[in-house]
C-alpha positions as CSV (number, residue, x, y, z in Angstrom):
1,X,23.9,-21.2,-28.8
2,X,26.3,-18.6,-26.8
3,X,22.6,-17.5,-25.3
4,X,21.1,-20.7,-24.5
5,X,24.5,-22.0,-22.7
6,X,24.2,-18.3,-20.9
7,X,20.5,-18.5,-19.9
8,X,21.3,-22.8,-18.9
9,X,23.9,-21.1,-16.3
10,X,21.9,-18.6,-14.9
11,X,19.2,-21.2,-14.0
12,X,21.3,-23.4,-12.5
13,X,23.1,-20.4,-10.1
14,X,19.4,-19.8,-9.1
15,X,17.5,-23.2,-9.5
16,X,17.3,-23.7,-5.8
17,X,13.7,-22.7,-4.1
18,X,12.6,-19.2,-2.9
19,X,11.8,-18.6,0.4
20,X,8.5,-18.1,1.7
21,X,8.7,-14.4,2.0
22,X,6.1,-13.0,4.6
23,X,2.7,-12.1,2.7
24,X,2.9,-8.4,1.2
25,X,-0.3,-6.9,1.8
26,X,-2.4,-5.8,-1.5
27,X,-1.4,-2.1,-2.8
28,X,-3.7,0.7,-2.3
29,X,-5.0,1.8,-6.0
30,X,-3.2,4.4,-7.6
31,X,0.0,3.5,-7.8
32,X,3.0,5.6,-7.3
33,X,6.7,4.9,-8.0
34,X,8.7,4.1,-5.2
35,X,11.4,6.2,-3.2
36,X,14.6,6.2,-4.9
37,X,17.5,4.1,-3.5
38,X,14.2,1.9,-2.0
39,X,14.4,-1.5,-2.7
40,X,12.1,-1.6,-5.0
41,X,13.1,1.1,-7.5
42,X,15.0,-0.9,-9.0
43,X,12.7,-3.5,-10.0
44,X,10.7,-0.6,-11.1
45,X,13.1,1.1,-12.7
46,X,14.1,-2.1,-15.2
47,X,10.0,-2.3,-15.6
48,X,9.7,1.2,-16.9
49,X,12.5,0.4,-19.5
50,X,10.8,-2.9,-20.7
51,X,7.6,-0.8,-21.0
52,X,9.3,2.0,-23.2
53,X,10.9,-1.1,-25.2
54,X,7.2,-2.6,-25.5
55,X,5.8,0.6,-26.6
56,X,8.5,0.5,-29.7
57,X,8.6,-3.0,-30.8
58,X,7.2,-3.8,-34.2
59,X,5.1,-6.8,-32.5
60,X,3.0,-4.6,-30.5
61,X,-0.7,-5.1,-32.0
62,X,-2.5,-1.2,-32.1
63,X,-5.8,-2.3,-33.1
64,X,-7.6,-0.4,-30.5
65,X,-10.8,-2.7,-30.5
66,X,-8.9,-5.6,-29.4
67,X,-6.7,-4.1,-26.7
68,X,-9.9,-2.4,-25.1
69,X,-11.7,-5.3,-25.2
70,X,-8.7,-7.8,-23.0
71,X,-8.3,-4.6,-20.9
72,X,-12.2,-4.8,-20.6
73,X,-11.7,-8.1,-19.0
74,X,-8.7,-7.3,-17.1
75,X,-10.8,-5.1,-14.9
76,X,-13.5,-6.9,-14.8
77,X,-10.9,-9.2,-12.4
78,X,-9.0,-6.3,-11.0
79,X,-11.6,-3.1,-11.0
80,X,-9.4,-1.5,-8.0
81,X,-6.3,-1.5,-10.5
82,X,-8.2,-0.8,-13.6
83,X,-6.7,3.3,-13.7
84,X,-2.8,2.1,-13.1
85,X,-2.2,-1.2,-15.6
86,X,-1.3,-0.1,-18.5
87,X,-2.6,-3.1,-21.2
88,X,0.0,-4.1,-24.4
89,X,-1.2,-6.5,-26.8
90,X,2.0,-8.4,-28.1
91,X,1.7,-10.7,-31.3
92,X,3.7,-13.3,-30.0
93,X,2.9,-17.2,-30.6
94,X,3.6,-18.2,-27.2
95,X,0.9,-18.6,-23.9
96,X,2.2,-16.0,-22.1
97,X,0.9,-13.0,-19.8
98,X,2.9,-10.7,-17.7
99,X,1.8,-7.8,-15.1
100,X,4.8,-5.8,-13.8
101,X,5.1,-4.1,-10.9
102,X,5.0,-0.7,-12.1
103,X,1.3,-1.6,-13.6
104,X,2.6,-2.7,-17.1
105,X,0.6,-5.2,-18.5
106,X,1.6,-7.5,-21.1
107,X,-0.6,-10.3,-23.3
108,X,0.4,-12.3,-25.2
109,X,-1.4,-13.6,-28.7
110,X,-0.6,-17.6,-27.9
111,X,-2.8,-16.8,-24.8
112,X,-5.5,-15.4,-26.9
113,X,-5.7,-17.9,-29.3
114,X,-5.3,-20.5,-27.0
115,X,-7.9,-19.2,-24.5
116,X,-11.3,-21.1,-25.3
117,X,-13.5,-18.4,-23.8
118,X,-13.6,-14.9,-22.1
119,X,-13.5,-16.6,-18.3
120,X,-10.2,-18.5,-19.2
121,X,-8.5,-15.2,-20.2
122,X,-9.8,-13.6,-17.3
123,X,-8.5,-16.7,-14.4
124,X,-5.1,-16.2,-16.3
125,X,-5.0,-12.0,-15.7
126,X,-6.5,-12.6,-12.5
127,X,-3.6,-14.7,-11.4
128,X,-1.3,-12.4,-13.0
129,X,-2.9,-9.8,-11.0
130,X,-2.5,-11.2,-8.0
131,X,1.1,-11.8,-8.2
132,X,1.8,-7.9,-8.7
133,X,-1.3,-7.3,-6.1
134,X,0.7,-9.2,-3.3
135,X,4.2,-7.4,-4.7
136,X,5.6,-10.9,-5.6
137,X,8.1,-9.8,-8.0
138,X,9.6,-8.0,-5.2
139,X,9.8,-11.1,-2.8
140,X,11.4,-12.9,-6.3
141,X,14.2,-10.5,-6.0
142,X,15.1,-10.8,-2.1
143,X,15.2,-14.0,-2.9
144,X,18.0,-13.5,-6.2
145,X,20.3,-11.1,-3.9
146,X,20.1,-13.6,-0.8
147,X,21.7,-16.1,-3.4
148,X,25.6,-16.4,-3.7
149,X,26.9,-14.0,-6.6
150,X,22.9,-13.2,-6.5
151,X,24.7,-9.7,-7.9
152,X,26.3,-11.0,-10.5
153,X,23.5,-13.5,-11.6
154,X,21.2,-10.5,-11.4
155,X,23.2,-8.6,-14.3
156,X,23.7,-11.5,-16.3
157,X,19.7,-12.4,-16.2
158,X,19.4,-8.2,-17.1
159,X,21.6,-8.3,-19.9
160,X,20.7,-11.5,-21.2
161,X,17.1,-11.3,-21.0
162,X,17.1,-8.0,-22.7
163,X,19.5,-9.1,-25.3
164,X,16.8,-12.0,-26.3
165,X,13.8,-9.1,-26.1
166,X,15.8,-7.4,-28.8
167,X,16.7,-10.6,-31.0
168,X,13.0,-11.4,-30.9
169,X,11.4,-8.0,-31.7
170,X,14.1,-8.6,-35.1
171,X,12.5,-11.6,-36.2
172,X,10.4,-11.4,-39.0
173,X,6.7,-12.6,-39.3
174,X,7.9,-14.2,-42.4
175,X,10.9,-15.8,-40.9
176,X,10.1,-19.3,-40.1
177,X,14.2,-20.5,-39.9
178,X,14.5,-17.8,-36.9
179,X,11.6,-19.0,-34.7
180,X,13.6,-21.2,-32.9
181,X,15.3,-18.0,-31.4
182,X,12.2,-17.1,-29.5
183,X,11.9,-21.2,-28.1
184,X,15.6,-20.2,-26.3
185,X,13.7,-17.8,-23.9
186,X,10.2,-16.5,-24.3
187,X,10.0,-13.8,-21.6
188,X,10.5,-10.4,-23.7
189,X,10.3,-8.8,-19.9
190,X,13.8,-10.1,-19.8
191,X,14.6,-7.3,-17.3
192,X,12.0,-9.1,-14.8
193,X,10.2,-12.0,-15.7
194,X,13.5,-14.3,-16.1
195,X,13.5,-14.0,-12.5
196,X,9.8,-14.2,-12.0
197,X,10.6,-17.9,-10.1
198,X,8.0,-17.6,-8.1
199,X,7.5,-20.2,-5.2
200,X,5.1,-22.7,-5.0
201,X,3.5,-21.1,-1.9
202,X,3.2,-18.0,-4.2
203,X,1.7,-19.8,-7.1
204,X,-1.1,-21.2,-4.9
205,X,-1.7,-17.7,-3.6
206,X,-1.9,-16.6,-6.6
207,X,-3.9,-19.1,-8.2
208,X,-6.5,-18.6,-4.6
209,X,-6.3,-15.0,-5.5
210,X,-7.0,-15.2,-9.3
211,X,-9.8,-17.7,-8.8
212,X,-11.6,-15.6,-6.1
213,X,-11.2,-12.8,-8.3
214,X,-12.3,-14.7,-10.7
215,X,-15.6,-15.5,-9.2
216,X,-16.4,-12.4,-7.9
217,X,-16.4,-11.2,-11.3
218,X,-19.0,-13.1,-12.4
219,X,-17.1,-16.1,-14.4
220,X,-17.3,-19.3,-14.8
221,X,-15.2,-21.1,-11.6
222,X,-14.9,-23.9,-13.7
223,X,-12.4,-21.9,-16.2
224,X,-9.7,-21.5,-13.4
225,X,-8.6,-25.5,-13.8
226,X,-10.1,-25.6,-17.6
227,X,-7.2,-23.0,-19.0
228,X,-4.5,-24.8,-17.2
229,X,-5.9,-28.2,-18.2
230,X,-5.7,-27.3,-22.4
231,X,-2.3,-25.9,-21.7
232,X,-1.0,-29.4,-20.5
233,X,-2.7,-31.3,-23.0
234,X,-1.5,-29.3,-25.8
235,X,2.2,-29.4,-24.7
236,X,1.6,-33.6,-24.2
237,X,1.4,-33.4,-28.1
238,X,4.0,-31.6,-29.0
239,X,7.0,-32.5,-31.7
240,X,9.8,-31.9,-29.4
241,X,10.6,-33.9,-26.1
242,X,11.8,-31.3,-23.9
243,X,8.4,-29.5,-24.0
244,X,6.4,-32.8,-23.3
245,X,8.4,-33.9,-20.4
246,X,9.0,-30.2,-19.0
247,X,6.0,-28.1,-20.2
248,X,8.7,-25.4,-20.4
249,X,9.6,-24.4,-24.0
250,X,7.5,-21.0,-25.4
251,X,5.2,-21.5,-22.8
252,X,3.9,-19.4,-18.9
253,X,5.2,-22.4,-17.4
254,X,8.9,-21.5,-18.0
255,X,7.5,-18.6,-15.1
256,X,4.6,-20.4,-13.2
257,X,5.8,-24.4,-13.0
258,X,2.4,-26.2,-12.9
259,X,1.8,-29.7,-11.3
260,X,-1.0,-31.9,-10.5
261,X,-1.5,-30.6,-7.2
262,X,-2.5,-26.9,-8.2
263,X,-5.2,-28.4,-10.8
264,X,-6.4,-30.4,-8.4
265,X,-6.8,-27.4,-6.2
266,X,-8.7,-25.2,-8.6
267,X,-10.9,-27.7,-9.7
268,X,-11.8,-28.7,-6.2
269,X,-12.2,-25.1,-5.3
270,X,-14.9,-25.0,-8.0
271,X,-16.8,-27.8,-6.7
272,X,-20.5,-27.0,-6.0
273,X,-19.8,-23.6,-7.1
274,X,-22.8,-22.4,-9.2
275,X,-21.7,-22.2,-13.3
276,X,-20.8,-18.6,-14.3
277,X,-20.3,-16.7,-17.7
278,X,-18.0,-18.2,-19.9
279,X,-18.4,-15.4,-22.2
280,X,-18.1,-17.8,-25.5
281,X,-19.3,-15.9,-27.9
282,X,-17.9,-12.6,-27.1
283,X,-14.9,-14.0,-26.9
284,X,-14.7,-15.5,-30.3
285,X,-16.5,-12.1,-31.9
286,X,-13.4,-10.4,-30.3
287,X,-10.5,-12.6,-31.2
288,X,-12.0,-13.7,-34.9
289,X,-10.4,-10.9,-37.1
290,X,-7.0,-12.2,-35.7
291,X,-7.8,-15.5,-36.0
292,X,-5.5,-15.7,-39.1
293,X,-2.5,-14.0,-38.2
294,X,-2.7,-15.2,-34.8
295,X,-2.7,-19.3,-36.8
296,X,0.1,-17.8,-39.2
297,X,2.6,-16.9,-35.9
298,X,1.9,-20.1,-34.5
299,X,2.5,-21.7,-37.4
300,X,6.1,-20.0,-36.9
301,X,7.3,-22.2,-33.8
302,X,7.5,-25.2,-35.8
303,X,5.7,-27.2,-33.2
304,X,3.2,-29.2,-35.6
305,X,2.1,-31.1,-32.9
306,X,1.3,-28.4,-30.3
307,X,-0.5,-26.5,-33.3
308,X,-2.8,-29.4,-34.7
309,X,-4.2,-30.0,-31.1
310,X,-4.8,-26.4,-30.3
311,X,-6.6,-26.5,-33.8
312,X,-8.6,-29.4,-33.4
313,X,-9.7,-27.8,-29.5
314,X,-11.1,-24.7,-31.4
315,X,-12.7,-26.9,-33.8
316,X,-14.5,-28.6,-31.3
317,X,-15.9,-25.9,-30.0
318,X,-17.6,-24.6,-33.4
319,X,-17.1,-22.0,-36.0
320,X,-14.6,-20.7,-37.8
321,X,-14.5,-24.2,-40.1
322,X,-13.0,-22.9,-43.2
323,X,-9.8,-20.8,-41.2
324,X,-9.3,-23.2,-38.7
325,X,-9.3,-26.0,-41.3
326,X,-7.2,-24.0,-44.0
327,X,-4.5,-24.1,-40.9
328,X,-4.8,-28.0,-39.9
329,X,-3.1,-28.0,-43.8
330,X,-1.5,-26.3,-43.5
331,X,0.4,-27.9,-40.3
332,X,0.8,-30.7,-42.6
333,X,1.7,-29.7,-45.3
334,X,4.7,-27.7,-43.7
335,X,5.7,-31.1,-41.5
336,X,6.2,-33.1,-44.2
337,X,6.0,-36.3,-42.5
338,X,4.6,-39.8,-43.7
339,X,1.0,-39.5,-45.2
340,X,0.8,-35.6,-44.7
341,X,0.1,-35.0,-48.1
342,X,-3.0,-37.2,-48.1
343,X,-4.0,-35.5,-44.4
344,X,-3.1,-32.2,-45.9
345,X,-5.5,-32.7,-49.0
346,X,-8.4,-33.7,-47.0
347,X,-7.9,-31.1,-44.7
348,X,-8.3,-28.2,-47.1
349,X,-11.0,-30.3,-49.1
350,X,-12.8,-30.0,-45.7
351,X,-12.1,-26.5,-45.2
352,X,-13.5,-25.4,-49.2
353,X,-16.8,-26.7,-47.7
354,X,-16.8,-23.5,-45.0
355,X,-18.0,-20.3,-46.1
356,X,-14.9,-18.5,-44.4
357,X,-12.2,-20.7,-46.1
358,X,-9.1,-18.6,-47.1
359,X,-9.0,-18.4,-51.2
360,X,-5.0,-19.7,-50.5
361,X,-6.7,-23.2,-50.2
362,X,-7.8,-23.4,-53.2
363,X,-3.8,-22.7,-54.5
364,X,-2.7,-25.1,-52.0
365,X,-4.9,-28.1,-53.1
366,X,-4.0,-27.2,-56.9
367,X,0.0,-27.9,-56.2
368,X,-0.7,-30.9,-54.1
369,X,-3.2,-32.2,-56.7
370,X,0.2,-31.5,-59.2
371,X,2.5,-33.6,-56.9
372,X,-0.2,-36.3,-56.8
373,X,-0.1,-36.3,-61.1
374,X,-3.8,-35.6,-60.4
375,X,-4.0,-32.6,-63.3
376,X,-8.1,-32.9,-63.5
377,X,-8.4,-31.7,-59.8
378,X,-5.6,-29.2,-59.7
379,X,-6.9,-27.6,-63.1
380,X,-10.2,-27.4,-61.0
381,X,-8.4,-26.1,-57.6
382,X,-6.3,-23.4,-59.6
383,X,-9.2,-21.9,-61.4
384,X,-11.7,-22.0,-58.1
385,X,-8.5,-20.2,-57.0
386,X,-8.3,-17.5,-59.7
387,X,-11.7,-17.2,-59.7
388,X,-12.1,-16.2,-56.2
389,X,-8.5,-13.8,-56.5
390,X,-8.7,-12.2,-60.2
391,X,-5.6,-9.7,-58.8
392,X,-3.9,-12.2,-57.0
393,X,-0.5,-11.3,-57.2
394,X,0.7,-15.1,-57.8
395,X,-1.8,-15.2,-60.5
396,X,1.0,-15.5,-63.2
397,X,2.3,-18.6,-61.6
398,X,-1.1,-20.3,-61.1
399,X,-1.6,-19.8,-64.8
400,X,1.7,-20.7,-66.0
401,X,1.0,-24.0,-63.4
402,X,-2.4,-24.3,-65.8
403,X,-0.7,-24.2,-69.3
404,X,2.2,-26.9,-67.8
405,X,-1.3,-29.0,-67.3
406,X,-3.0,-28.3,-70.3
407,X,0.6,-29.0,-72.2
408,X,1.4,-32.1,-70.5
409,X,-2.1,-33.4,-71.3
410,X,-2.0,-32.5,-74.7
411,X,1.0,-34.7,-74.9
């Protein structure tokens, strides 16, 4: 609470609007750090330690097939930069994406789960690519010192954001009761991004830049307003009012404040445009062996709502019937509200119908078969289970569950 109150300040002190800063031109490739006592070494300086810090955090994903493949598409949309970022996968349930100044990259896994094909990845790290091509984390920081006590504020927003990178690389995978620690403030690059208020003349620029980059790479022109689009919807279902009315909790647009305007831009900019690749199916190859832990961290935020309608986009869209279902239960069953018990059962019912179902559906239809007094179907549930996880190490319970069944029906 002492955190949130502390980050609530420091937005007020800087909540006014940047400047327009004069346009930076675009960096010459191979990047080199900046003279020291420059203006920028700072900002470099705090992005080297959040790199070192992202390097040793338990949520950085290492599986080597995934992290070449979103670096694949990263310079795909930024070939002239492709030698100096320096990609980090981070398992994190939230839509977020990050490219520092010093070239350090960071993705988030709400992005990648959330992103509906390869050319909605790539708008987003085109945009983010813009911002550090046209240096605007440096014009975000003439703006925090022309601010009164912009010193001061600057140190808190250091300290703070840093404190809340540690608190969240502590939480658990397991740990749903401390999830709402990450909703406080997302931005693990608490060193920079808490200050990444970029202006709307930026954000256009940015979103020009990422969607000519875009294009030029090939994609889809069409993805540019798409990604945006799913982002809003999603957050108009979500269980908590703040994030419906603001679009702000867990989400880029604590960073990168989105309105109607800008998605009007982008999809007018795309207008008579010939279609592109959407790269669908590569996509989905690439993100399906983390399908289910990326589902299982989501499931951590608590945000039902936002959850079921990112599940019931993927669905849409085909495959994955039996995972993607096994979750919609499970975002009901964990709610808890009116009739999601019933929604839950037919839900997993759906998902044993898919060939990739997880066997935990079968254990989660026996024990709310048990709560329904339906012992037939949970006797059939819990041995489908069994059956399909003979060293299951729950096994014990399931079969202590089955003699309570065949007891109580022999009375």
């Amino acid at each position: 609470m002492r955190f949130a109150k502390l980050i609530a300040g420091v937005a007020l002190a800087l909540s006014a609007p940047l400047a327009s800063a004069a346009p930076v031109l675009e960096r010459q490739p191979h990047l080199r750090p900046p003279d020291a006592g420059s203006e920028e070494a700072g900002l470099w300086d705090a992005t080297d330690k959040a790199e070192r810090a992202a390097r040793a955090s338990g949520e950085l994903d290492a599986d080597p097939e995934l992290n070449a493949y979103v670096k694949h598409v990263l310079c795909r949309v930024a070939q002239e930069y492709c030698d100096d970022l320096r990609l980090y996968v981070m398992d994190r349930p939230f839509f977020n994406a990050t490219a520092a100044p010093n070239g350090y990259v960071e993705v988030w896994s709400g992005l990648l789960l959330r992103a509906r094909n390869e050319a909605e990845l790539a708008f987003v790290l085109a945009h983010e690519t813009t911002h550090f091509a046209r240096n605007h984390s440096l014009a975000a920081e003439r703006h925090l010192k022309d601010q009164a006590n912009g010193a001061m504020a600057l140190g808190l927003i250091l300290s703070a954001g840093m404190m809340a990178g540690g608190a969240y690389a502590g939480v658990s995978a397991s740990t749903i009761a401390n999830a709402n620690t990450s909703i406080i403030n997302i931005s693990y690059l608490g060193a920079v991004v808490s200050y990444f208020q970029f202006s709307r003349e930026q954000e256009a620029e940015a979103d020009q830049g990422g969607f000519d980059r875009l294009v030029a790479a090939g994609y889809d022109p069409n993805a540019a307003a798409s990604i945006w689009q799913h982002l809003i919807d999603e957050h108009g279902q979500s269980d908590f009012d703040a994030v419906r009315k603001g679009h702000a909790a867990g989400s880029i647009f604590n960073t990168h404040p989105l309105d109607g305007e800008r998605l009007s831009a982008l999809a007018a900019a795309a207008k008579g445009k010939p279609a592109g690749d959407l790269g669908v199916e590569r996509y989905r190859a690439a993100i399906r062996p983390h399908l289910t832990a990326f589902l299982r961290n989501d499931l951590l935020r608590r945000d039902f709502g936002e959850t079921l309608s990112l599940i019931d986009r993927l669905m849409a869209d085909g495959g994955d019937a039996g995972v993607l279902g096994f979750y919609r239960g499970e975002c009901f069953r964990l709610r808890r509200g009116p009739e999601d018990a019933d929604r839950a059962i037919k839900a997993y019912e759906a998902a044993t119908t898919a060939v990739d179902a997880p066997t935990e559906t079968w254990r989660e239809l026996g024990d709310l078969y048990v709560r329904q007094h339906d012992a037939t179907k949970a006797r059939v549930a819990y041995h489908a289970y069994l059956d399909r996880a003979p060293d299951a190490q729950d096994r014990w319970l399931v079969e202590s569950q089955l003699k309570k069944l065949d007891q109580s029906e022999g009375t």
